[in-house]
C-alpha positions as CSV (number, residue, x, y, z in Angstrom):
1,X,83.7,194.0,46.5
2,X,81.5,191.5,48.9
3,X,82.6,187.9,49.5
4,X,80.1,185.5,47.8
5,X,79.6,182.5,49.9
6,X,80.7,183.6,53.8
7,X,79.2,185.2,56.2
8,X,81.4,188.2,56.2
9,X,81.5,190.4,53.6
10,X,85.2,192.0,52.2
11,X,85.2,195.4,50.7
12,X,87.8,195.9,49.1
13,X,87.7,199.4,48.5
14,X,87.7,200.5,51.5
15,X,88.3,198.2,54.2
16,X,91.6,197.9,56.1
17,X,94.3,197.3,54.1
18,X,95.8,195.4,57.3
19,X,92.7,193.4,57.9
20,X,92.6,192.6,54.3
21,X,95.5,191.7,53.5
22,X,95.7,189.2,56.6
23,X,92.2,187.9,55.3
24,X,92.9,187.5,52.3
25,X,96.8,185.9,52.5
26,X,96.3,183.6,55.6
27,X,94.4,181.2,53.9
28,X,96.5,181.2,50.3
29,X,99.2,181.2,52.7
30,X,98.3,177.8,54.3
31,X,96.6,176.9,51.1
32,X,100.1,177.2,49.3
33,X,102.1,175.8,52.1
34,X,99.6,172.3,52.0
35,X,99.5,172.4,48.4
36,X,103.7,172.6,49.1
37,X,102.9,169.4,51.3
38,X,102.1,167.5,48.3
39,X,105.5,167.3,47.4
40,X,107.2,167.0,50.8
41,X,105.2,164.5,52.0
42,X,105.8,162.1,48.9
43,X,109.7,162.9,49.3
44,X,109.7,161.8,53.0
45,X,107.6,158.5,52.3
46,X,109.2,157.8,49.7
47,X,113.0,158.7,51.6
48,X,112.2,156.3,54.6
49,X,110.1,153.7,53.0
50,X,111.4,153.2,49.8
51,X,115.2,154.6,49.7
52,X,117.4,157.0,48.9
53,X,118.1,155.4,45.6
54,X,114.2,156.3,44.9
55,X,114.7,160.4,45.4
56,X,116.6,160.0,42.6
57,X,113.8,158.5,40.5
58,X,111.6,161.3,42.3
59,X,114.1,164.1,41.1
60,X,113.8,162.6,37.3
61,X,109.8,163.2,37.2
62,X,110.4,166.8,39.0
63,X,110.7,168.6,36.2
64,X,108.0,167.2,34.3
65,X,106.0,168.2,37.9
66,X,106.9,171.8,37.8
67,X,105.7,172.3,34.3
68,X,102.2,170.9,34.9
69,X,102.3,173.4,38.1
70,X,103.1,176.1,35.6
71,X,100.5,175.1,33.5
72,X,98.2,175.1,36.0
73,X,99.0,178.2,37.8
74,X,99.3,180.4,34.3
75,X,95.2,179.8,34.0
76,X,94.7,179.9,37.7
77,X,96.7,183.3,38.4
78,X,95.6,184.7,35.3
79,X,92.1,183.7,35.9
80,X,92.2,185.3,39.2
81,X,94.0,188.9,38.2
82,X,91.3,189.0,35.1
83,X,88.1,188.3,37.5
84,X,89.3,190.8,40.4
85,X,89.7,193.4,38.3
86,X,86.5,193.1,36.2
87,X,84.6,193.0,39.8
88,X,86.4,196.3,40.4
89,X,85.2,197.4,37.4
90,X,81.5,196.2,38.6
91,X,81.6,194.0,35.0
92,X,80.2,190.9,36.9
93,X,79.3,188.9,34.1
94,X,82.7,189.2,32.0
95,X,84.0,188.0,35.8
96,X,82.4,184.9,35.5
97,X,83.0,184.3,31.6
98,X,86.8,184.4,32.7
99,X,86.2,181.9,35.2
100,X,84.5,179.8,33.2
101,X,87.3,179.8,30.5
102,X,89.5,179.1,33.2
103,X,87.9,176.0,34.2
104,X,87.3,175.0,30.2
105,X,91.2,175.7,29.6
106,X,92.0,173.5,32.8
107,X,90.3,170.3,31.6
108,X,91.5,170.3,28.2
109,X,94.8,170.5,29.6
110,X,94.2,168.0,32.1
111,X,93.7,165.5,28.5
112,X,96.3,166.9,26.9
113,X,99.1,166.4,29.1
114,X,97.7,163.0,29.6
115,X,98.1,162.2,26.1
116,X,101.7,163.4,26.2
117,X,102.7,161.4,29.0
118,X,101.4,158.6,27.4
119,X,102.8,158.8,24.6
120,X,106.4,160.3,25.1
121,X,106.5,159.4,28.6
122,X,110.0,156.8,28.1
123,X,112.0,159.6,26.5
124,X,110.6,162.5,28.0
125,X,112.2,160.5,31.3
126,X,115.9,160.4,29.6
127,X,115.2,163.9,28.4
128,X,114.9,164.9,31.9
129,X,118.2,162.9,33.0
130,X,117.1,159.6,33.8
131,X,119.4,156.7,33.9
132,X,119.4,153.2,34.0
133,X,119.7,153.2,37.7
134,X,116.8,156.0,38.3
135,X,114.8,155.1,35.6
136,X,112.2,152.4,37.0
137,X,111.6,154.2,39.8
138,X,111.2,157.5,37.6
139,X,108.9,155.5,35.3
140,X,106.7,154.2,37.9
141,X,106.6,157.2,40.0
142,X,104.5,159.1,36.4
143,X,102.9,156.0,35.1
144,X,100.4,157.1,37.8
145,X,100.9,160.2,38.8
146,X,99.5,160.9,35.2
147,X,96.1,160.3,35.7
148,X,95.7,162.6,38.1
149,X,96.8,165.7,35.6
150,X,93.2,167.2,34.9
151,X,92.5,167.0,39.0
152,X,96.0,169.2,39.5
153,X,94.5,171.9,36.9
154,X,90.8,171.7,37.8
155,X,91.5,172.3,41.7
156,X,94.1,175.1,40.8
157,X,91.2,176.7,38.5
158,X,88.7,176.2,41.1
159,X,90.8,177.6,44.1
160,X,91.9,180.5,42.6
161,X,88.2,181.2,41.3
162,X,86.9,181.4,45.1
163,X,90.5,183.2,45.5
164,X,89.6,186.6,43.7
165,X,86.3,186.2,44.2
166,X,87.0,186.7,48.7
167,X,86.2,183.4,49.7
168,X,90.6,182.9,50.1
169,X,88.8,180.6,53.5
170,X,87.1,178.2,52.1
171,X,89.6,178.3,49.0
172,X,92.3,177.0,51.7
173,X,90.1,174.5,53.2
174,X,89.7,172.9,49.9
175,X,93.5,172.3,49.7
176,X,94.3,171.2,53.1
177,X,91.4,168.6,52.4
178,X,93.8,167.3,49.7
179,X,97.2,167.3,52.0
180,X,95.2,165.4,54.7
181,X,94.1,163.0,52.4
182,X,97.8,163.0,50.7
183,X,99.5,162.1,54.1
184,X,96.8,159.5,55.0
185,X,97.1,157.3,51.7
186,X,101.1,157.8,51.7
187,X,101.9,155.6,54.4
188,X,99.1,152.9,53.7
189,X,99.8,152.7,50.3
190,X,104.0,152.5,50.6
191,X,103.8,150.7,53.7
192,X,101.0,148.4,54.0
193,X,100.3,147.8,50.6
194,X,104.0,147.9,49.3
195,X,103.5,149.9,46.4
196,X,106.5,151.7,46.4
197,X,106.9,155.1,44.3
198,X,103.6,154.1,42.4
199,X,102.1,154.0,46.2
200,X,103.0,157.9,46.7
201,X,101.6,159.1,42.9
202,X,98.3,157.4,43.8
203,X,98.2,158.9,46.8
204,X,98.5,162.3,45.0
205,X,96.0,161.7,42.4
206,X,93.1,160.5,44.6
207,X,93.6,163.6,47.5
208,X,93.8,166.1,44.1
209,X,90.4,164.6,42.9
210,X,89.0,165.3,46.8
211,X,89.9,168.7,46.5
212,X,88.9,168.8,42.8
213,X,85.4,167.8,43.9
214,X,85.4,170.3,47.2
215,X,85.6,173.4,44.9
216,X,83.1,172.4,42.4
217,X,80.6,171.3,44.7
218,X,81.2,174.8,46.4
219,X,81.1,176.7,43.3
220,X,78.4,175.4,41.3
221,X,76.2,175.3,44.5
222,X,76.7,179.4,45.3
223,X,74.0,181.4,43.8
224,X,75.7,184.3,44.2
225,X,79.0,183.2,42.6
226,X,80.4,184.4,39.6
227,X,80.6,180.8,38.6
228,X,76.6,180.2,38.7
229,X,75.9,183.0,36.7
230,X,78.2,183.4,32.8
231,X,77.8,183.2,29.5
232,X,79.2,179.6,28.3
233,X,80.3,180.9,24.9
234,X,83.8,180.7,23.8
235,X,85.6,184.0,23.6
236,X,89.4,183.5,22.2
237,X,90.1,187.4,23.6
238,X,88.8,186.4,27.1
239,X,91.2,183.4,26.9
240,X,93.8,185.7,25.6
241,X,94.0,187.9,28.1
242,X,94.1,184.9,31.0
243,X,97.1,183.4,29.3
244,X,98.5,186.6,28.3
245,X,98.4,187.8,32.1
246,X,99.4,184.5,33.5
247,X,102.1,183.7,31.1
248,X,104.5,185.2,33.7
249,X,104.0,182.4,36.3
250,X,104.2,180.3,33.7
251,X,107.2,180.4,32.1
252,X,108.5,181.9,36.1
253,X,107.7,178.4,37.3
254,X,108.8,176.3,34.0
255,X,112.0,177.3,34.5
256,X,112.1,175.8,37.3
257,X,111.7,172.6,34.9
258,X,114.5,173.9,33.0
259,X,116.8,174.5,36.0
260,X,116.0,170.5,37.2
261,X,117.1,169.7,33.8
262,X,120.4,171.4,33.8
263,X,121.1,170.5,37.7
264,X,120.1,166.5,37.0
265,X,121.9,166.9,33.9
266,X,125.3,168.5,35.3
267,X,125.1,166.5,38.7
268,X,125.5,163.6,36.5
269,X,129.1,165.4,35.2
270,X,129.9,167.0,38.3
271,X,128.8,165.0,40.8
272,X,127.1,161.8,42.2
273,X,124.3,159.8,42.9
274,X,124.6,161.1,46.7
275,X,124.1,164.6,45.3
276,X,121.2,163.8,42.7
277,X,119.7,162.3,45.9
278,X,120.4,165.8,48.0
279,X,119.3,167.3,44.7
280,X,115.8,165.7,44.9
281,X,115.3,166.6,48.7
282,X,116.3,170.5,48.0
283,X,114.5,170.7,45.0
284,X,111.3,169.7,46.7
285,X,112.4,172.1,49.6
286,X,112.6,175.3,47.4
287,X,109.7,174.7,46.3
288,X,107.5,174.4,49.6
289,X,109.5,177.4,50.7
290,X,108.7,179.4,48.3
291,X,105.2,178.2,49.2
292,X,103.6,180.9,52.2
293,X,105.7,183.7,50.1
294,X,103.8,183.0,47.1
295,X,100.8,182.8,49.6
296,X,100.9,186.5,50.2
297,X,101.2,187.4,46.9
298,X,98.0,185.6,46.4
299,X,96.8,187.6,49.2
300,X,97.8,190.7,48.1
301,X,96.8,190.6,44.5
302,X,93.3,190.6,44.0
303,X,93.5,193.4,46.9
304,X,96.1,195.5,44.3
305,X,93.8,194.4,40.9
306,X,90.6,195.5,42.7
307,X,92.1,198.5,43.7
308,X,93.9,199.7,40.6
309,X,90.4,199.1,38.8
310,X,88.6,201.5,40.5
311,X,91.5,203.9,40.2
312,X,92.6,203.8,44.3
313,X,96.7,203.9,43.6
314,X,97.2,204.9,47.0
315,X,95.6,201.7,48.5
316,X,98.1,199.6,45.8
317,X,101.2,201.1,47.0
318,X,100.2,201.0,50.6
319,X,99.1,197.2,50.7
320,X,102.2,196.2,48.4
321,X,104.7,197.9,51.3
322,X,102.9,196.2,54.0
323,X,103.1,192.8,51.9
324,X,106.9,193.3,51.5
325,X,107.4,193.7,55.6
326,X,105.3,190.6,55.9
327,X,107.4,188.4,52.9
328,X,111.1,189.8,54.7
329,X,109.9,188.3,58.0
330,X,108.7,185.1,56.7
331,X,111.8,184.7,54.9
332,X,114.0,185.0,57.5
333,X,112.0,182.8,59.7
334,X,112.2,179.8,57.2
335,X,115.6,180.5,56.9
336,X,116.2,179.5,60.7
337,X,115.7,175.6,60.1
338,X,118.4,174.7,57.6
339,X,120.7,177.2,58.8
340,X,121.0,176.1,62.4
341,X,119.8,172.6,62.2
342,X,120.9,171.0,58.4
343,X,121.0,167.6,59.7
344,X,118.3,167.4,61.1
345,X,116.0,168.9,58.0
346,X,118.1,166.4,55.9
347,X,116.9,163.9,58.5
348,X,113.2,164.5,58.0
349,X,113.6,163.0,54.4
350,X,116.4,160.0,54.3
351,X,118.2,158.1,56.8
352,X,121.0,157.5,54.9
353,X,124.0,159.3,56.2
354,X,125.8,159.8,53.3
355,X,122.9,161.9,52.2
356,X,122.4,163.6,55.3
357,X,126.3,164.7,55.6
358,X,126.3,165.4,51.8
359,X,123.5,167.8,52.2
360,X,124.4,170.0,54.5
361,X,126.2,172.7,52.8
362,X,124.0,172.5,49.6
363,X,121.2,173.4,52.1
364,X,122.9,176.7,54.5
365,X,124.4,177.6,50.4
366,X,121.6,177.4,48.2
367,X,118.7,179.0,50.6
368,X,121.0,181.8,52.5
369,X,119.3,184.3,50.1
370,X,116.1,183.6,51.1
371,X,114.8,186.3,53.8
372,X,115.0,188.9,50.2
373,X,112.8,186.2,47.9
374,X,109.5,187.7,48.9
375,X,110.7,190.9,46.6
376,X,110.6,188.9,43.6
377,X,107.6,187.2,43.9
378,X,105.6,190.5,45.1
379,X,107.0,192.0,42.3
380,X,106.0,189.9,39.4
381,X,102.4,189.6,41.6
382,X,102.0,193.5,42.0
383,X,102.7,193.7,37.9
384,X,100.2,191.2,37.0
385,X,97.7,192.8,39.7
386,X,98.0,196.2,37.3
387,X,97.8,194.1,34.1
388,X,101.3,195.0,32.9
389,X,102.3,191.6,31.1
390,X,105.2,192.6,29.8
391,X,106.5,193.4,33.2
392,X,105.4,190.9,34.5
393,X,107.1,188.2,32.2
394,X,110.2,190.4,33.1
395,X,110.3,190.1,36.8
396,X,108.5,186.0,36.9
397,X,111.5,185.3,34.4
398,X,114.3,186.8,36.3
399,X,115.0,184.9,39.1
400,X,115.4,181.3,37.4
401,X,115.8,181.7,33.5
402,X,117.4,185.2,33.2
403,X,120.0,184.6,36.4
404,X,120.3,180.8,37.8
405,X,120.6,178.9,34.3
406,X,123.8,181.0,33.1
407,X,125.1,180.8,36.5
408,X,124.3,176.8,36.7
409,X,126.7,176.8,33.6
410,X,129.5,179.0,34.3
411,X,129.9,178.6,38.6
412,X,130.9,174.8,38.3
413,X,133.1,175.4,35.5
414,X,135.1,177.2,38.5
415,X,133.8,175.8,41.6
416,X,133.1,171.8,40.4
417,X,129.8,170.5,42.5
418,X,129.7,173.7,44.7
419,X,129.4,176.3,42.4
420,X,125.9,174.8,41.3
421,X,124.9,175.4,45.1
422,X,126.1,178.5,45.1
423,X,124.4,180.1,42.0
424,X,121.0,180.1,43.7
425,X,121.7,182.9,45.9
426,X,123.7,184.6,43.7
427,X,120.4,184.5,41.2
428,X,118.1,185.7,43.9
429,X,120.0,188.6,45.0
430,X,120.7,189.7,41.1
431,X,116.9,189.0,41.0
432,X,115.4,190.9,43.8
433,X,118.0,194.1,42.5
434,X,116.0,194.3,38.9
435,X,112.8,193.8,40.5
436,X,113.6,196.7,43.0
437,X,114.1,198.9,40.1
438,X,111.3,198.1,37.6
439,X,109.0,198.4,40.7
440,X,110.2,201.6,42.2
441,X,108.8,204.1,39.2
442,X,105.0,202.4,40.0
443,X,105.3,203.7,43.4
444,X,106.6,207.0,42.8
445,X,104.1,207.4,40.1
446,X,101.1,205.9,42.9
447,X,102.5,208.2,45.8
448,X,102.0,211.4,42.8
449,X,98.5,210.3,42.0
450,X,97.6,210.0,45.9
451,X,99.3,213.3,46.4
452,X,97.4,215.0,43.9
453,X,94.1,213.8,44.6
454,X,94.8,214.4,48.4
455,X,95.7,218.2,47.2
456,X,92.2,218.2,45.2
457,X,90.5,217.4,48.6
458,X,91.9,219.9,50.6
């Protein structure tokens, strides 16, 4: 497989797995980490300009947040497995009929959740575990974050289209463009213009529309892309097998949704305002962490899809081993901050000490897990590289909906407050022991093909 659009071409097939996979997971990598920015940068801003009182408000319209991510990253992902393997395959044109779909199934999303929000936005907001305290703030925060919907799913689309196709560069360009934008209207909007939660949603939805318009001017301007050159007619199987293939992020990354529900929900029984407010900093924290893990799995997969297309199982197993090193050193890296300095990342996002002592434990608890995370994630990115959706579904579902919801239920019937801390690492570790064993039978069965073919050679 060649790059389209850089000067250096990517082969796939038989350049270094190394060199590849650092090519190709850098950028998604700092792609994923800016696009993590997005929510950071709001929750800071919003911390120190507009008070702690207004995290909780933030926390409301998470969930909401993490299903339009899902949304989003199901047709992206999906996409993205779909068109590396076909260019494997050398089935170019099929490649770019996928990523058209893509892009045709992002903006009728984009309207669709609109018109939802819209609608149902009052008690979607109580659904989610508003109250009369966080509710302004909630409602403000998604009256306009809304209208920037069809920008969140047209820049997914569109980054991970230049993704599989080996242009993961300019693909991460197009999202820090965004961030930079992000952080430059946050302050001048909340600050100078006094807009409040409204001020950080705007912000949002006008550096999602820059990087919206980065891709598309990129991909509609390549010759050479996939993107100039597919047949615009409507095929429900091409569709299907987008959706079908990125179903596990999906519902992997709604239940996040779910899991904001239940912890707004019990925090309300359990606890107090102070911990909905830590609730709405760590919520936003396990998500940008999560960010450069899910990074390399971008990285690795169109690597893995290409690979398994042309039938090189060797090259799968090798660049997925290499991929799990990587994800064990980041984690324990990232895990280095709130475990030796909790204050002072509570610090980065309120100034209220009640907050900042509050959240000290939660943070050290809830994350101590981490450094073993990147298994998952690999995992459920390695399955969906081979086209095993079933698996897939499997692994993306295990970590939050098989594992961390029963646990959110039963730990603070014991524990009170603490035990709802303490069931996210006891969900990642029972996580990254399934996905150890589904995975471990696709590498025995790619080290016997590699041995065989080796034993043909020789």
């Amino acid at each position: 497989m060649i790059s389209q659009g850089t000067k250096q071409q990517i082969d796939f097939g038989s350049d270094s797995l190394g060199k590849l996979l650092t090519k190709m997971s850098v950028p998604a990598i700092v792609a994923m980490v800016v696009n993590g920015l997005y929510y950071l940068v709001d929750t800071a801003f919003v911390g120190w300009g507009v008070g702690s009182s207004a995290l909780a408000g933030l926390a409301v319209v998470f969930p909401i947040q993490m299903f339009m991510i899902a949304w989003g990253s199901m047709l992206g992902m999906g996409a993205a497995a779909v068109i590396a393997r076909k260019l494997g395959e050398s089935r170019k044109e099929e490649a770019g009929s996928a990523a058209f779909h893509a892009v045709l199934l992002a903006a009728l999303s984009g309207i669709a959740f609109l018109a939802v929000t819209l609608l149902a936005g009052k008690p979607l907001l109580y659904g989610f575990g508003a109250s009369e305290g966080t509710f302004t703030d909630a409602r403000d925060y998604l009256q306009a974050l809304q209208y920037g919907f069809i920008f969140v799913f047209l820049s997914m689309a569109g980054f991970n289209i230049m993704r599989a196709e080996g242009d993961a560069a300019r693909a991460g360009i197009g999202m820090l463009l965004g961030t930079v934008v992000n952080v430059a209207l946050d302050p001048l909007f909340i600050f100078t213009f006094d807009m409040g939660v409204g001020g950080a949603a705007w912000a949002t939805v006008i550096a999602r529309g820059v990087s919206t318009a980065y891709f598309f001017i990129l991909l509609l301007g390549k010759r050479r892309s996939i993107f100039a050159n597919f047949s615009r007619r409507f095929r429900l199987n091409t569709a299907g097998a987008i959706i079908s293939l990125g179903l596990g992020n999906f519902l992997g990354q709604v239940s996040i949704s779910i899991v904001a529900v239940i912890m707004n929900t019990s925090l309300r029984c359990y606890g107090t305002s102070i911990d909905l407010a830590v609730y709405g900093v760590l919520s936003r924290m396990l998500v940008f962490i999560t960010m450069p893990l899910l990074g390399l799995a971008q990285g690795l997969q169109p690597i893995a899809a290409y690979n398994y297309g042309s039938g090189a199982l060797g090259r799968v197993r090798e660049v997925s081993l290499r991929a799990l090193g990587v994800s064990t050193i980041m984690g324990i890296l990232m895990y280095l901050l709130p475990l030796a300095a909790p204050e002072l990342t509570m610090h980065l996002f309120t100034d209220d000490p009640l907050v900042i002592a509050a959240g000290v434990r939660p943070l050290q608890v809830a994350l101590c897990a981490l450094p073993f995370l990147g298994i998952q994630i690999l995992g459920f990115t390695l399955f969906q590289a081979l086209g095993q959706p079933f698996s897939t579904l499997i692994v993306s579902l295990s970590r939050q909906l098989i594992f961390l919801v029963p646990l959110l239920v039963l730990l603070p019937m014991i524990r009170g407050v603490d035990g709802l801390w303490i069931a996210y690492p006891a969900a990642d570790v029972l996580s990254v022991l399934l996905t150890l064993m589904m995975v471990r039978p696709v590498f025995s069965r790619s080290r016997s093909r590699a041995d065989a073919v080796a034993g043909e050679i020789y």
